[in-house]
C-alpha positions as CSV (number, residue, x, y, z in Angstrom):
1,X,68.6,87.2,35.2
2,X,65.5,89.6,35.7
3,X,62.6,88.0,33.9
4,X,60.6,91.2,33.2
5,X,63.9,92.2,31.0
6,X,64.2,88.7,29.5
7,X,60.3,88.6,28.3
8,X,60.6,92.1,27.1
9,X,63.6,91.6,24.8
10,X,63.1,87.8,24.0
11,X,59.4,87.7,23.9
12,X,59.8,84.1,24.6
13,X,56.8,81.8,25.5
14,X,59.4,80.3,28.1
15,X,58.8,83.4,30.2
16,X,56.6,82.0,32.8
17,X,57.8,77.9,32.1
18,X,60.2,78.2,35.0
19,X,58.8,80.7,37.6
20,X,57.5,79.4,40.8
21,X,56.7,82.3,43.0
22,X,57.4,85.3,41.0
23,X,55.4,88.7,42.1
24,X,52.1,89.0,40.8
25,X,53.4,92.6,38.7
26,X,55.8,90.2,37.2
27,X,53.5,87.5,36.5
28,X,51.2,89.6,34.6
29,X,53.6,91.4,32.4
30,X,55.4,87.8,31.4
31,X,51.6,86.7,30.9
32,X,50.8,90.0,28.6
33,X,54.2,89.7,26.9
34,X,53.7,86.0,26.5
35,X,50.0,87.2,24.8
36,X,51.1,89.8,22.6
37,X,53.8,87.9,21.1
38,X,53.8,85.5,18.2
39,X,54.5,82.2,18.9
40,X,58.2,81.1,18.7
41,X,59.7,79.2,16.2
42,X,59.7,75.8,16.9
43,X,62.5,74.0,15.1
44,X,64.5,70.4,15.7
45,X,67.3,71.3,18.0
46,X,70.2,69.2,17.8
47,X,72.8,67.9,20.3
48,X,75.0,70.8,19.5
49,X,72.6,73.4,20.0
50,X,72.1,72.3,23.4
51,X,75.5,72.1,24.4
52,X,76.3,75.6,22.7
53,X,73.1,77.0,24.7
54,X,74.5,75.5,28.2
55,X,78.1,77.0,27.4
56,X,76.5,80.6,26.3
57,X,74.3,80.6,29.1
58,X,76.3,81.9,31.9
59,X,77.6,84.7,29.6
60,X,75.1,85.5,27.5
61,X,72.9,85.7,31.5
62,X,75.5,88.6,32.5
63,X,74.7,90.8,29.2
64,X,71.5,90.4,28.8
65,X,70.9,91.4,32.5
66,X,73.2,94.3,32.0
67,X,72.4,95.8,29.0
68,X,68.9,97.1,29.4
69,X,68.8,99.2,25.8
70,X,72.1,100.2,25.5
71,X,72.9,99.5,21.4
72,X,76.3,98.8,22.4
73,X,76.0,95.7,25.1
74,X,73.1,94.4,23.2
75,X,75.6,94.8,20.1
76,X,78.4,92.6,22.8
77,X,75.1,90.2,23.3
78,X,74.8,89.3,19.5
79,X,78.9,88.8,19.7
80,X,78.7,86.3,22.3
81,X,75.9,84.2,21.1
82,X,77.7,83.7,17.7
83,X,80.8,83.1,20.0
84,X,79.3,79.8,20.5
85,X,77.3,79.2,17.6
86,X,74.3,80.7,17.0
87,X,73.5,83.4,14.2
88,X,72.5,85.6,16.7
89,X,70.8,86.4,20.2
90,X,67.5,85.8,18.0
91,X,68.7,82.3,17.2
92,X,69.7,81.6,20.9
93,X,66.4,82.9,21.9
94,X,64.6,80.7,19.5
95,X,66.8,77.3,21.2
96,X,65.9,78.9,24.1
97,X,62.2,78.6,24.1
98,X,62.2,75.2,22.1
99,X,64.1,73.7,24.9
100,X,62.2,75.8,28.0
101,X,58.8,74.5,26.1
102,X,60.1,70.5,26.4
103,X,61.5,71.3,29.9
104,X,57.9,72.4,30.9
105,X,56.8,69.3,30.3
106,X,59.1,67.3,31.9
107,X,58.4,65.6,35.5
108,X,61.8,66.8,37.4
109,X,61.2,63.7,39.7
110,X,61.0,60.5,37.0
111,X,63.2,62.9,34.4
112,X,60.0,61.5,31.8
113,X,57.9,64.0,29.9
114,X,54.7,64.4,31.0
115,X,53.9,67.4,29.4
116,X,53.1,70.9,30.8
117,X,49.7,70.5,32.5
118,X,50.9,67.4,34.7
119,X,54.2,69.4,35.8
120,X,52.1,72.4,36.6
121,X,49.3,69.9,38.5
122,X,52.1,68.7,40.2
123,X,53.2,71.8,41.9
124,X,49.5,72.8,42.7
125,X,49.2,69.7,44.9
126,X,53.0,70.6,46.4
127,X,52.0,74.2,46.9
128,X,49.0,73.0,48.4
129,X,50.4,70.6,50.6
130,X,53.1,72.7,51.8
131,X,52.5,73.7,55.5
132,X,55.7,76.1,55.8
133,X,54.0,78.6,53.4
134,X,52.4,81.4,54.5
135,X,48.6,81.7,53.6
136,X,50.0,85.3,51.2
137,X,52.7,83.2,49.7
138,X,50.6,80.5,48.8
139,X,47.4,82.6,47.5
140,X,50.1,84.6,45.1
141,X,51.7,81.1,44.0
142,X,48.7,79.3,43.6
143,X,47.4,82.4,41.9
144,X,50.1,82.2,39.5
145,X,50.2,78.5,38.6
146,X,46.3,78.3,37.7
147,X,47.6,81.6,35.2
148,X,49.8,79.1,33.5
149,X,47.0,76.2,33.4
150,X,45.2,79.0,31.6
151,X,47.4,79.6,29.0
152,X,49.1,76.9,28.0
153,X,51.6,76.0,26.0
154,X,51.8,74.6,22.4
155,X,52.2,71.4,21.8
156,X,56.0,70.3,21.3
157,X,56.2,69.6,17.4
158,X,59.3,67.9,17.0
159,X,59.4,65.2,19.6
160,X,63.0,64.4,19.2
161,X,63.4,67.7,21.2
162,X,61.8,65.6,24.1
163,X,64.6,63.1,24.0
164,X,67.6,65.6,23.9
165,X,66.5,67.6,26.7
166,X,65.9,64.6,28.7
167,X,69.5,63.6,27.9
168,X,70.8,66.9,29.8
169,X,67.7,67.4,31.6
170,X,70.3,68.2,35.2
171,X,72.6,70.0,33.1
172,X,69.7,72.1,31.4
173,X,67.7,72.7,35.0
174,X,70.4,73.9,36.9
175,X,71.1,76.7,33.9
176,X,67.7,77.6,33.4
177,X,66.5,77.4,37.2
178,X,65.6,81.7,36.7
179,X,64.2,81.2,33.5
């Protein structure tokens, strides 16, 4: 799914959870959208929402990357997210980002939350260490991840999240790899 589209029609603080080498264009619009936008809702997701978010994913993915402005896919986009149990793309969004925040946070070697800042230390010292990168490529990465050390994320409010994303952590990473 193309990020740019995602941040500008989600506005979703998840924007930049995911990205690992993303252009630097890219990174600074996620970054501005990221600023200009309110904070998402964080609410207590529950076991369904999860599964209903990992069984809209893949179709929900193929609209919203479609649809650019058209009233009418973005009309098909709402239809599909309450297809599998959400108000609305709004609502979907809203799981989204309250599962992309815990997932930020969570160490993708031990599966154990760590929170953001580690995860993101983490792939400094990998990006770092990694010899097969080229000087450019590592520059622009490196660039990017001290961007998201800058701006970090909110704390995660309702720490039961924690647990339920850890339960489907593979499940979740695989479906949110692009995010």
């Amino acid at each position: 799914m193309n990020l740019t589209f995602r941040c500008a029609i989600a506005l979703t603080f998840t924007a930049t959870a995911f990205c690992v080498s993303l252009p630097a264009s890219e990174v600074a619009l996620a970054q501005a959208s990221r600023q200009q936008a309110p904070a998402a809702k964080q609410l207590a997701l529950t076991e369904k929402q999860i599964v209903a978010l990992l069984a809209a994913q893949k179709d929900l993915d193929g609209f919203v990357a479609a649809a650019g402005s058209n009233a009418a896919v973005l009309a098909q986009v709402n239809d599909v997210a309450k297809k599998h149990g959400f108000a609305n793309y709004g609502d979907y969004t809203i799981t989204l980002d309250n599962i992309g925040l815990v997932m930020a946070g969570i160490d993708p070697t031990t599966k154990t939350y760590v929170g953001p800042a580690a995860v993101i230390k983490q792939k400094i010292a990998a990006v770092q260490a990694d010899k097969s990168l080229s000087a450019e490529d590592k520059k622009e990465a490196l660039e990017e991840l001290n961007a998201r050390m800058a701006s970090p994320l909110p704390a995660v409010e309702n720490k039961g999240n924690i647990d339920l994303a850890i339960k489907h952590y593979d499940k979740l990473a695989v479906a949110l790899k692009d995010e």
